[in-house]
Each structure stands twice: as structure tokens, then as C-alpha cells.
C-alpha positions in Angstrom: 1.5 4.2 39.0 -0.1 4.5 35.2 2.0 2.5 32.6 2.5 4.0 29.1 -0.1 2.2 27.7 -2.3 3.7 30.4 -1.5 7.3 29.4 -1.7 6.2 25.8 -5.2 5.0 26.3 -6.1 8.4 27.9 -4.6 10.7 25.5 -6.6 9.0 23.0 -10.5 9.1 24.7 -9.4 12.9 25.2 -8.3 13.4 21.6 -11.1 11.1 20.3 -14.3 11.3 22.2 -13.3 14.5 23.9 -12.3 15.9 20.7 -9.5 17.9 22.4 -6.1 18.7 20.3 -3.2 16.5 21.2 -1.7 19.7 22.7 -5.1 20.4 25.3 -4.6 16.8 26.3 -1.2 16.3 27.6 -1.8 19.5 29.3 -4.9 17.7 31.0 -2.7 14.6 31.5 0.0 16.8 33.5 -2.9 18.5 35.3 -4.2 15.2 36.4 -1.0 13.6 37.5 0.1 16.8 39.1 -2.8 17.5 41.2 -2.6 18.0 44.9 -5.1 15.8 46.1 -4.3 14.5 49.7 -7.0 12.2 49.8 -6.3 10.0 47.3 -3.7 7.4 47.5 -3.4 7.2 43.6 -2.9 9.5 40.4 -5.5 10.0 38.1 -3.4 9.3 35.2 -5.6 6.2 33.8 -9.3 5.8 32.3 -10.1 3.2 35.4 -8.7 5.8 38.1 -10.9 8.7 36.9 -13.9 6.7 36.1 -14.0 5.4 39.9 -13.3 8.9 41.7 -16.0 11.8 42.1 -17.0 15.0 39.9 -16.5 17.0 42.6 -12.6 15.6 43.0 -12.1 15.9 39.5 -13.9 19.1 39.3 -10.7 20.3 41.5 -8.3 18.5 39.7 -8.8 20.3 36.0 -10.8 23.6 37.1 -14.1 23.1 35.2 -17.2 21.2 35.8 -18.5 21.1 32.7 -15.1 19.4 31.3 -15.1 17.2 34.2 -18.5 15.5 33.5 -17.5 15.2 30.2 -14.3 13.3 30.9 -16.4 11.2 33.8 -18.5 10.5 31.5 -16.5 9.2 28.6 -14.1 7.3 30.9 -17.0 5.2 32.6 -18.3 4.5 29.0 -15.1 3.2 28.2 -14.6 0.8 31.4 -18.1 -0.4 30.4 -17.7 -1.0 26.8 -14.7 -2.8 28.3 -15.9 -5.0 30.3 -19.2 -5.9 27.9 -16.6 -7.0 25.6 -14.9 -9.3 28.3 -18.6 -10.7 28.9 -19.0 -11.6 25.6 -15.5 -13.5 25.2 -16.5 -15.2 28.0 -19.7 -16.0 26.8 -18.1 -17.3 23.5 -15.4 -19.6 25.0 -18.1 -21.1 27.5 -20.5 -22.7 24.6 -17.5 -23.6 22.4 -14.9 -24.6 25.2 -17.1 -25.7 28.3 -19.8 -27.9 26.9 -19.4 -30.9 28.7 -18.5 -30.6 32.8 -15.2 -30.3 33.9 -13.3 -31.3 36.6 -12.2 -29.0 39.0 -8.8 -30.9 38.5 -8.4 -30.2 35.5 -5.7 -27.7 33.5 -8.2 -25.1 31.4 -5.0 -24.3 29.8 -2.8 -27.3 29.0 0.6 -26.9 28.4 2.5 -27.4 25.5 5.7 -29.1 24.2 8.6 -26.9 22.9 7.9 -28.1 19.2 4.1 -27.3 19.7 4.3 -24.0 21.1 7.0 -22.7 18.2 4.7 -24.1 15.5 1.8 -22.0 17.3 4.1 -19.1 17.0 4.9 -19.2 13.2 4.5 -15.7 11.5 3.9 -15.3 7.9 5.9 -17.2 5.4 8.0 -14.3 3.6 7.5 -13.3 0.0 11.1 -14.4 -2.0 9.5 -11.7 -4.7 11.6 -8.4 -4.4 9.7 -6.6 -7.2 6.5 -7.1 -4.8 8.5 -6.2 -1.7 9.7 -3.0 -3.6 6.3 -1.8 -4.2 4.7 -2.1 -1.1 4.0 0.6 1.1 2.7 -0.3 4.8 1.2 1.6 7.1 1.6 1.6 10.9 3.3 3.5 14.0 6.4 2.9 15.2 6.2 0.3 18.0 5.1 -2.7 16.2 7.7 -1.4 12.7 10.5 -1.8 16.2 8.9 -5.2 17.0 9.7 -6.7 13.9 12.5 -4.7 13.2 14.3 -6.6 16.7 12.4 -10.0 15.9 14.4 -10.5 12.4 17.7 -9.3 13.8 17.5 -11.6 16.7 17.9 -14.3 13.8 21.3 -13.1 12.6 22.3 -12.0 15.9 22.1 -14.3 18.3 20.5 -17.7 16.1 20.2 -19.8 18.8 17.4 -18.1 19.9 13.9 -19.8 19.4 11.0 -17.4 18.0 9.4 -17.4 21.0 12.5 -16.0 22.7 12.5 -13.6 20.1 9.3 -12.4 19.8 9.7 -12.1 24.2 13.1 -10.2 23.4 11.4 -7.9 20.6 9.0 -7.0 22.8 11.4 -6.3 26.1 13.3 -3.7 23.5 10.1 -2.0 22.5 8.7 -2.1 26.3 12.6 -0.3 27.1 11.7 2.7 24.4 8.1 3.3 25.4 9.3 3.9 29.1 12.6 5.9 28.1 10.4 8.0 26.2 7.5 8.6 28.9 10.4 9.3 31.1 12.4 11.7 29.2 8.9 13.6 28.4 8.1 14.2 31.7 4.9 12.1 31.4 5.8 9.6 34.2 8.4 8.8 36.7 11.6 6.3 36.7 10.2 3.0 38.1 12.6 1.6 40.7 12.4 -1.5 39.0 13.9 -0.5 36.3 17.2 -0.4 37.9 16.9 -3.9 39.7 20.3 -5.5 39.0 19.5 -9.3 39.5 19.4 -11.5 36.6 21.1 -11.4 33.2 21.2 -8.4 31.0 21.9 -8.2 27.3 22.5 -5.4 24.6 20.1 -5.3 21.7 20.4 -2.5 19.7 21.9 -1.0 22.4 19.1 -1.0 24.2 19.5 -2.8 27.7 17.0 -5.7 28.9 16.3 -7.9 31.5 16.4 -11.8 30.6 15.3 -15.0 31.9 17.1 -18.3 31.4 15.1 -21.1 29.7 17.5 -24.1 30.7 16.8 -27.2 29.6 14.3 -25.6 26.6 14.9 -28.1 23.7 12.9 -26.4 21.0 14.4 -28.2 18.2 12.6 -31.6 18.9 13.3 -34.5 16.9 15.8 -32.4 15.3 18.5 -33.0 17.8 17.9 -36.4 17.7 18.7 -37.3 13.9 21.4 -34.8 14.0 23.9 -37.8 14.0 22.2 -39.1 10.6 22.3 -35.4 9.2 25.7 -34.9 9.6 27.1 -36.7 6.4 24.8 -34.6 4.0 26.4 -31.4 4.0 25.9 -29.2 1.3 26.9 -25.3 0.2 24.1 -24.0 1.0 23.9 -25.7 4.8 26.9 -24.8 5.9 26.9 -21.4 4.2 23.6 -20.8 6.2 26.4 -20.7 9.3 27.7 -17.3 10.4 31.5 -16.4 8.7 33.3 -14.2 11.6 35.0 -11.1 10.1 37.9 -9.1 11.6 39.0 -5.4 10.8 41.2 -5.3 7.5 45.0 -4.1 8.2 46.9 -2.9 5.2 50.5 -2.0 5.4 52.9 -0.6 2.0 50.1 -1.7 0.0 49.4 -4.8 0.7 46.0 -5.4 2.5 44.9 -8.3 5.0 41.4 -9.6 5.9 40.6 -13.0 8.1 37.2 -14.7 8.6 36.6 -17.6 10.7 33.7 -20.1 10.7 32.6 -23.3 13.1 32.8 -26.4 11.1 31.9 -30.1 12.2 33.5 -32.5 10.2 36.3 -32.2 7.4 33.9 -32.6 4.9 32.8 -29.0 5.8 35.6 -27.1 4.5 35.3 -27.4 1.1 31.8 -26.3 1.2 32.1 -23.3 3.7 34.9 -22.1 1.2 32.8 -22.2 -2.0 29.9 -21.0 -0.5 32.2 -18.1 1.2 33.5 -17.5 -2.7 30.3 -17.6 -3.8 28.9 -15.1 -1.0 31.6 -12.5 -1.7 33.3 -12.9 -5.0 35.6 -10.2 -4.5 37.2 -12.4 -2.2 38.9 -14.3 -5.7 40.7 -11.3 -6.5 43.0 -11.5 -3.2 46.8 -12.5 -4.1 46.7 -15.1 -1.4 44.0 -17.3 0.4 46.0 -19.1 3.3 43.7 -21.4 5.3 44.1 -23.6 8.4 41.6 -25.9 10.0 41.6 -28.1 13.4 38.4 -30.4 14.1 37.7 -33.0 16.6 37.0 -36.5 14.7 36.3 -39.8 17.5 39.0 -39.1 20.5 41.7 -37.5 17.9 42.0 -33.9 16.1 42.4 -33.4 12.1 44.0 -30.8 11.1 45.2 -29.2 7.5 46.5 -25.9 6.4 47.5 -24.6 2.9 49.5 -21.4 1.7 48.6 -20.4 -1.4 51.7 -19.1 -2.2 52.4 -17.5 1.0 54.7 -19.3 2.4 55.0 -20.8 5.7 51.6 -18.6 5.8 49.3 -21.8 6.5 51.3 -23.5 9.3 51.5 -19.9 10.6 47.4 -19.9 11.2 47.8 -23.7 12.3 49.9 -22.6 15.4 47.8 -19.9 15.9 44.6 -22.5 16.6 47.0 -25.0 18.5 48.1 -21.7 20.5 44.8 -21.0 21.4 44.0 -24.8 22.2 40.9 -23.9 19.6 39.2 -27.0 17.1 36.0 -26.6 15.1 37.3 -23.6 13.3 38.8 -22.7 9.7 40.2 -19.9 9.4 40.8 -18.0 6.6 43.3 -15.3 6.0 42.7 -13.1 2.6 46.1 -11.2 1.4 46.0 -8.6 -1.8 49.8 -7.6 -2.2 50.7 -4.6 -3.2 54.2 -5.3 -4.9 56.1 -4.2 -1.9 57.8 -6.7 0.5 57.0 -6.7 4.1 59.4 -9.4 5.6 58.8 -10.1 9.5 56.3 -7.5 9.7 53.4 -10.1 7.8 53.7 -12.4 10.4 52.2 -9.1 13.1 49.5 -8.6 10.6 48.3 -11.7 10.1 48.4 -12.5 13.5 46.8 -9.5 14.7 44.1 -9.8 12.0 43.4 -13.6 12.8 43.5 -12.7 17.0 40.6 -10.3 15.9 38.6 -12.6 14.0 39.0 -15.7 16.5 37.9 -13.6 19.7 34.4 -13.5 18.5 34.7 -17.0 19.2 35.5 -16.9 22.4 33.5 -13.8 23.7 30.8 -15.5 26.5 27.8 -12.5 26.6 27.7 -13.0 30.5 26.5 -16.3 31.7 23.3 -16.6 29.5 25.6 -19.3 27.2 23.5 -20.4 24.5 20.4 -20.8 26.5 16.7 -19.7 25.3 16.2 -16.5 27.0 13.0 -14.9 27.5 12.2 -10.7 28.3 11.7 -9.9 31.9 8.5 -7.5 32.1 9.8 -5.9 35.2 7.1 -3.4 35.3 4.3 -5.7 35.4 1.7 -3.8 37.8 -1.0 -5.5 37.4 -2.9 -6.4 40.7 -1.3 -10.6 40.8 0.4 -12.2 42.8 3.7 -13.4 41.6 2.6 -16.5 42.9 -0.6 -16.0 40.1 1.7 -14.6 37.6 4.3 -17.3 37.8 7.4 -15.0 36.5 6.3 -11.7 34.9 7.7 -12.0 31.3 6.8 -10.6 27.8 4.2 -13.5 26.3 5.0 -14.3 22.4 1.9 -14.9 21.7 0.7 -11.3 22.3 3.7 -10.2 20.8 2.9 -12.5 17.4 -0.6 -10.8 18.1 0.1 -7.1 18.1 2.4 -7.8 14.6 -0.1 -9.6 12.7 -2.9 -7.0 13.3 -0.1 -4.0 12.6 0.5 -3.3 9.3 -2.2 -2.3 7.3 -2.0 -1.1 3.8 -2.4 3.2 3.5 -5.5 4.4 3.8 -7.4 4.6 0.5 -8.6 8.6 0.3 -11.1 7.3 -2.6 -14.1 7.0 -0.1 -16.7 6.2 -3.1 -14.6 2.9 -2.8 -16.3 0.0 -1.3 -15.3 -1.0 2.1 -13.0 -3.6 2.4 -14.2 -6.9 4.7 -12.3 -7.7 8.0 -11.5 -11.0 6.7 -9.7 -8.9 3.3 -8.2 -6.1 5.5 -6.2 -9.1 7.8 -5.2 -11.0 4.9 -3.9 -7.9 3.7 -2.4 -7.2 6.8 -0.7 -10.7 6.8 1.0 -10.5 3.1 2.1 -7.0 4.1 4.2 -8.3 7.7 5.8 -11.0 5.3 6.7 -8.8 2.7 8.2 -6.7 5.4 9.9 -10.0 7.5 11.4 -10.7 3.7 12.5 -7.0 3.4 14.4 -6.9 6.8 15.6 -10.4 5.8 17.1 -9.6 2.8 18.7 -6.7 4.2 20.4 -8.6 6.9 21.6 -11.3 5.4 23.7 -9.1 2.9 25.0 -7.8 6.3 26.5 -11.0 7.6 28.7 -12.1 6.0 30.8 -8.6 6.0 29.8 -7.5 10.1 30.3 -9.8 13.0 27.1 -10.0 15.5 27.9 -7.6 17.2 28.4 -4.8 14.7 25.1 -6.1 12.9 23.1 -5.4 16.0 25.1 -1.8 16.6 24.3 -0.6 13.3 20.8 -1.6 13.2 19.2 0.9 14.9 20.4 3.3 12.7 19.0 1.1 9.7 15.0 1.2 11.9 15.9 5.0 12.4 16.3 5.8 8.8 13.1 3.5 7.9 10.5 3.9 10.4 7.1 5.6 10.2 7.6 9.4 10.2 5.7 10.9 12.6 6.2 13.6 15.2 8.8 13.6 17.9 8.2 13.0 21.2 4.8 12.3 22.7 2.8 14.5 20.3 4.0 11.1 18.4 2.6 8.9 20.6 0.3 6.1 19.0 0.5 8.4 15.5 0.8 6.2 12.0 2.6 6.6 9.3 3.9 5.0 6.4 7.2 2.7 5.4 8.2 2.2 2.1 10.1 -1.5 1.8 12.0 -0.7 -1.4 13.9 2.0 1.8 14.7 -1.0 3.0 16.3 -2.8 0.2 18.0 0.2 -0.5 20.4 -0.7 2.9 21.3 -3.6 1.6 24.8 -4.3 1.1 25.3 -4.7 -2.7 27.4 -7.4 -4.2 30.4 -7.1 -5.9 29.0 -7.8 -9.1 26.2 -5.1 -8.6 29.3 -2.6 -7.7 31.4 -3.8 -11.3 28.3 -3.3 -13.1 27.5 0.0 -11.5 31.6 1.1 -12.0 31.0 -0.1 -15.5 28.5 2.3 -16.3 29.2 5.1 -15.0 32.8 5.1 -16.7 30.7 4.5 -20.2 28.6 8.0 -19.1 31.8 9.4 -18.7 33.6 8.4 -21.8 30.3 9.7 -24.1 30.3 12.5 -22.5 33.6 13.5 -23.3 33.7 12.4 -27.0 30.3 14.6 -27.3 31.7 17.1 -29.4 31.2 20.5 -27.8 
């Protein structure tokens, strides 16, 4: 059965050497795949299928001989210019790589230690300037803009992730899209192993994938193992790199209620994960009341603290809470704005039902992955290897890292007079436009976090790569097509501060106020 990159290839030698219209090619495509042909045990739906059939069986398959030389033709020119370029690789990596006699023993491909393989891995460092990143314009189709869309989420989302699993996960979403779309145009049928049920599955961007377990994947290195001497220089802006937990706000006779919870380590945490939470979201000052509890585990014995702020009985309140729920590690925070009306009793609902909300994220298990390295199951994998060969089919990072680096080009220049760039210009320009785009999407989520727990984060991003990606046509008439992304459509997502909302308030109420003392 032809995979979408099979049909992908096809529809472009018949749109490009063929020089048929998109529209004359899918209809060729159908043709092929729908053609009667009892004595073949395959489709011709791919470039290698029709290049190693007959004229006379192709003749029959698309009802002209002159169009059927012409696509013979061009597909065995392409298998050839194919395979010449696989001769030459070869020919390359034996005078560089094979000098000297090896050992039939020997690993042509040695294998590499977590810390090695992630540092082989490393995109682009992002661009901290957002005047830069609001200028540029990229241009590029829609699979790779996904890619990197899912492999900067997948920071925010679910951090414990290495890059490698990310760039594996990326590519599992954008390998679920391409086949939803084939099938949903008709172009190809629903692979039965797309509904295999064994193994993990997880949600990203509400798109459903297959996933490996990497136990035992230590990709941190020495890190782990000066953690212990780490631990006593905490600062704002570690611990504020840690995720802060939000649950829905409640308000009842004006008064308003907001929690947010966040892991800490030590005690020495807490007055740092509160200024940099202050800091984060200074609207949070304005609330009435700030009550905080804490429980952390210090040797063989628990510390614990909590504090009103006024409302009272309102910290031991959230400290029975975390004893109810047998929970250390954790402050909690509970935000109060009052509205001048007394609630009695009914508080003590609300801030329980607000601080339930906010401490469940901590205990939701996504299925039994835990916080293992995962990498993407290729299910579909149909290429002519044993399993054995294969070792486990799953989505390689490196070809992943590949496809993103060689992506996103700069628009094409419509003064031809210009000179021609060099390859070595257009891939470093290719490289400072993926990390003015990783900066873009970084910017954009981290605004996010502190106000959206995980799981909202990754439910709303699709709509965020929706409202961004390349614009081209719907559908398979889409297919492979480029277009461009402007980055400042990105920052324009971004969630803006409170300050940026005061200063915005402030001036439209000065518009407002010359307006109306403009005499008429």
C-alpha cells in the first residue's frame, strides 16, 4: 500500500515533469489506484510501482499511450536519478569512513550515550531579540511549521520529556495529520494498524499517538548526580522556571477566588516561588487576601507552615486540605479579592473547591507512561525490513531535526536580476529563521503557563498553529504547497501582562477624554 509520502512524490513528477495541473493529477492518481488490474498484486499508486510495470499495463490503466510513455518514462528517470544519488553517498562515506579495513565485528554505527545523542540533537539557539522576530517572515508548507509547532509545546507540556522524545513525538503528530488527511480525501485507505490498541497512547493537541517507553533513559547525565550539591542554590528565577498549577476562578456576592499550586523541594523554595509568582503576574498583588500553606518532606520528618493574610483560620484551612490528601512537596496558594459582602460558611466550599481543582493536576497519572522518555511509534512503517532489521519501528529525531533545519526558508525574492544566493547562505538563512521561529513559539507559550494548566495549554494550541500556519489550499490540492508565516502573528497570541493591559486601559481612557473635551 503507497504511504502519503508516496502519493506526494507522485503528484509532484506529474505536476512537475509531466506539467499536468494539480487537478489532471489526482484524477490520474485515482485512475491508477482504481484500476482493475487482476494481474497485479499491487496498486500503482507510487513512482517505483509504475516504473517496474509494462506500457502496455499502464496503457490500460489511464487510457492513452502516448501519456503512458510519458509517465514510464519520467518515473524510471526518477528511480534512476535516485539511486545514482545513493551511489554517490556511498561512494563518499567509503573514502572518508572506510579507509583502513574493518572488522567484520565491528559496529559501523556505534551507539551513543544519552548526553551524546541529545547534544547531537541541539536545534538552533533562539534569537532573545523580538524586534527581529517581529519582522521576519518565513516561508514553508505546513508539515514541518506543525513539527515545530508540537516540538516547543512538548517543553511546556509535558517537560520531562528529552528533545529526542520530542522531536519523535513532533513527528508521530504530524505522521497522524498526513494520514487523516489522505484518508478523509479519498486518496488512500484506513491502515489496520492504525487502530492496533497495544501500547500507550497520549493526547497531543488532540491528536492521538502511539508511544514507546524509554525506561531506564537517563538523559540528564551528570546532572542527576550533583543534584544533591545544587539543591541549596535556589534562586527566583530556578524555581520560577517550575510549572505553577492553576484552577478555575469561583466568585460568589463579589468576592472572587483563585488557587495555584507548585512542587517545591526544600523550604527555602517558598519564598522564591512566591516572588517570582508576584513577579510573573503582578495582578496577583491586588487580591484582598493571599492565604498560603506548604507541607515538604525534610530527612524522615515533614515541615510544614501556613499563613492567612487576614483571612482567618484561612491558612490552617489549606494545611488540612494537604494533610487530607496525605500530599508534601506542594504550596499552595489561594488568591481572594473581596467584594465587601460577607460569605460566612460558604468560603470555606469555595476555597476548598478551588484548591481540590488546582491540586488534582497533581495527581492526574496520563496512563502508565509515568514520567518516562517516550518515543513515537511509526506504526505504518512499510518498508520491506524485518522487525528483526528494524529493531522497533519508531519516528528517528534525527530525521525529524533534519526535515526542520532544511524547512524554513526566507520568501522568495521576485527581483531575479538579484544574484543567486550560495547553498551555504540559503542554510544559514534557513537556520536563523527556525530559531527566530523556536523563540516566537517560546515566547508565546511561556506567557501561557503560568495562567493554563498542561492540559489546557496543549488543548488550545492547535487553535494557536491553526490561526498561524502557511495559508495554502484545503485539502490535497494543498498537499506539499508553501506559503508564508509571519512571526510578529505569533507574538500577537501572546498573553499580555498586566502592565501591558494598565498601560493599554490608560490610553485609551486619555483618547476618550480628548475626544470629548474637543469642542464640537
Amino acid at each position: 500500500m503507497a504511504t502519503p509520502k508516496d502519493l506526494q512524490d507522485l503528484l509532484r513528477l506529474l505536476t512537475g515533469q509531466n506539467k499536468n495541473s494539480m487537478m489532471e493529477a489526482m484524477k490520474r492518481v485515482k485512475a491508477l489506484q482504481s484500476a482493475n488490474l487482476s494481474r497485479l498484486t499491487f496498486q500503482l499508486a507510487s513512482i517505483s510501482a509504475i516504473a517496474s510495470t509494462d506500457i502496455t499495463t499502464l496503457n490500460s490503466a489511464i487510457g492513452g499511450e502516448k501519456a503512458a510513455k510519458s509517465l514510464l518514462r519520467a518515473c524510471k528517470l526518477y528511480i534512476k536519478s535516485k539511486e545514482g544519488a545513493a551511489d554517490k553517498n556511498i561512494i563518499e562515506n567509503s573514502s572518508k569512513n572506510f579507509k583502513r579495513k574493518r572488522s567484520q565485528y565491528e559496529l559501523l554505527d556505534q551507539p551513543k550515550t544519552p548526553a551524546e545523542l541529545e547534544a547531537s540533537l541541539s536545534l538552533p539557539q533562539p534569537s532573545e531579540d523580538e524586534e527581529a522576530i517581529s519582522r521576519c517572515i518565513v516561508y514553508s508548507n505546513r508539515a514541518p511549521f506543525l513539527l515545530a509547532f508540537t516540538v516547543q509545546l512538548l517543553k511546556y507540556t509535558m517537560p520531562e520529556q528529552p528533545l529526542s522524545s520530542r522531536l519523535s513525538l513532533g513527528q508521530a503528530v504530524v505522521n497522524f495529520q498526513a494520514n487523516k488527511k489522505a484518508t478523509s480525501s479519498n486518496l488512500r485507505e484506513l491502515n489496520c494498524s492504525q487502530s492496533l490498541s497495544w501500547g500507550p497512547k497520549i493526547k497531543i493537541m488532540n491528536r492521538e499517538v502511539t508511544v514507546l517507553k524509554r525506561s531506564g533513559y537517563n538523559w540528564k547525565g551528570d546532572e542527576m548526580e550533583n543534584e544533591h550539591e545544587k539543591k541549596d542554590d535556589v534562586n527566583v528565577k530556578d524555581v520560577s522556571k517550575k510549572r505553577w498549577n492553576i484552577s478555575k476562578s469561583m466568585t460568589s456576592k463579589k468576592s472572587t477566588f483563585v488557587a495555584r499550586s507548585i512542587q517545591i523541594s526544600s523550604p527555602s523554595d517558598v519564598g522564591a516561588a512566591l516572588e517570582g509568582l508576584f513577579t510573573e503576574d503582578q495582578g496577583l498583588r491586588s487580591a484582598t487576601h493571599t492565604i498560603t500553606a506548604w507541607r515538604v518532606q525534610v530527612g524522615k520528618s515533614i515541615s510544614e507552615f501556613f499563613n492567612d493574610d487576614g483571612e482567618k483560620n484561612g491558612g490552617q484551612y489549606l494545611l488540612d486540605i494537604l494533610r487530607g490528601e496525605n500530599l508534601d512537596g506542594i504550596l499552595l496558594v489561594v488568591s481572594r479579592w473581596y467584594g465587601g459582602i460577607m460569605l460566612g460558611p460558604e468560603r470555606w466550599r469555595i476555597i476548598s473547591e478551588v484548591s481540590r481543582d488546582c491540586l488534582s493536576q497533581h495527581l492526574r497519572i496520563n496512563g502508565s507512561i509515568n514520567q518516562d522518555a517516550l518515543w513515537g511509534l511509526n506504526l505504518e512503517d512499510n518498508s520491506e525490513c524485518s522487525i528483526i532489521d528494524n529493531v522497533i519501528p519508531v519516528f528517528k529525531p534525527d530525521k525529524a531535526r533534519a526535515y526542520l533545519l532544511n524547512s524554513f526558508a526566507s520568501p522568495p525574492d521576485l527581483n531575479f536580476q538579484k544574484k543567486k544566493k550560495s547553498v551555504i547562505a540559503v542554510y544559514r538563512e534557513k537556520e536563523e529563521n527556525l530559531g527566530l521561529l523556536l523563540e516566537a513559539l517560546d515566547i508565546l507559550f511561556i506567557s501561557w503557563t503560568s495562567h493554563l494548566s498542561p492540559d489546557e495549554l496543549d488543548h488550545r494550541a492547535w487553535g494557536w498553529y491553526s490561526q498561524t500556519r502557511p495559508d495554502v489550499e484545503d485539502g490535497v490540492m494543498g498537499w506539499g504547497a508553501k506559503g508564508t508565516v509571519k512571526l510578529s502573528d505569533i507574538l500577537k497570541l501572546k498573553r499580555e501582562s498586566p502592565i501591558d493591559l494598565l498601560s493599554h486601559c490608560e490610553g485609551t481612557c486619555a483618547n476618550r477624554l480628548n475626544t470629548k473635551s474637543t469642542p464640537q
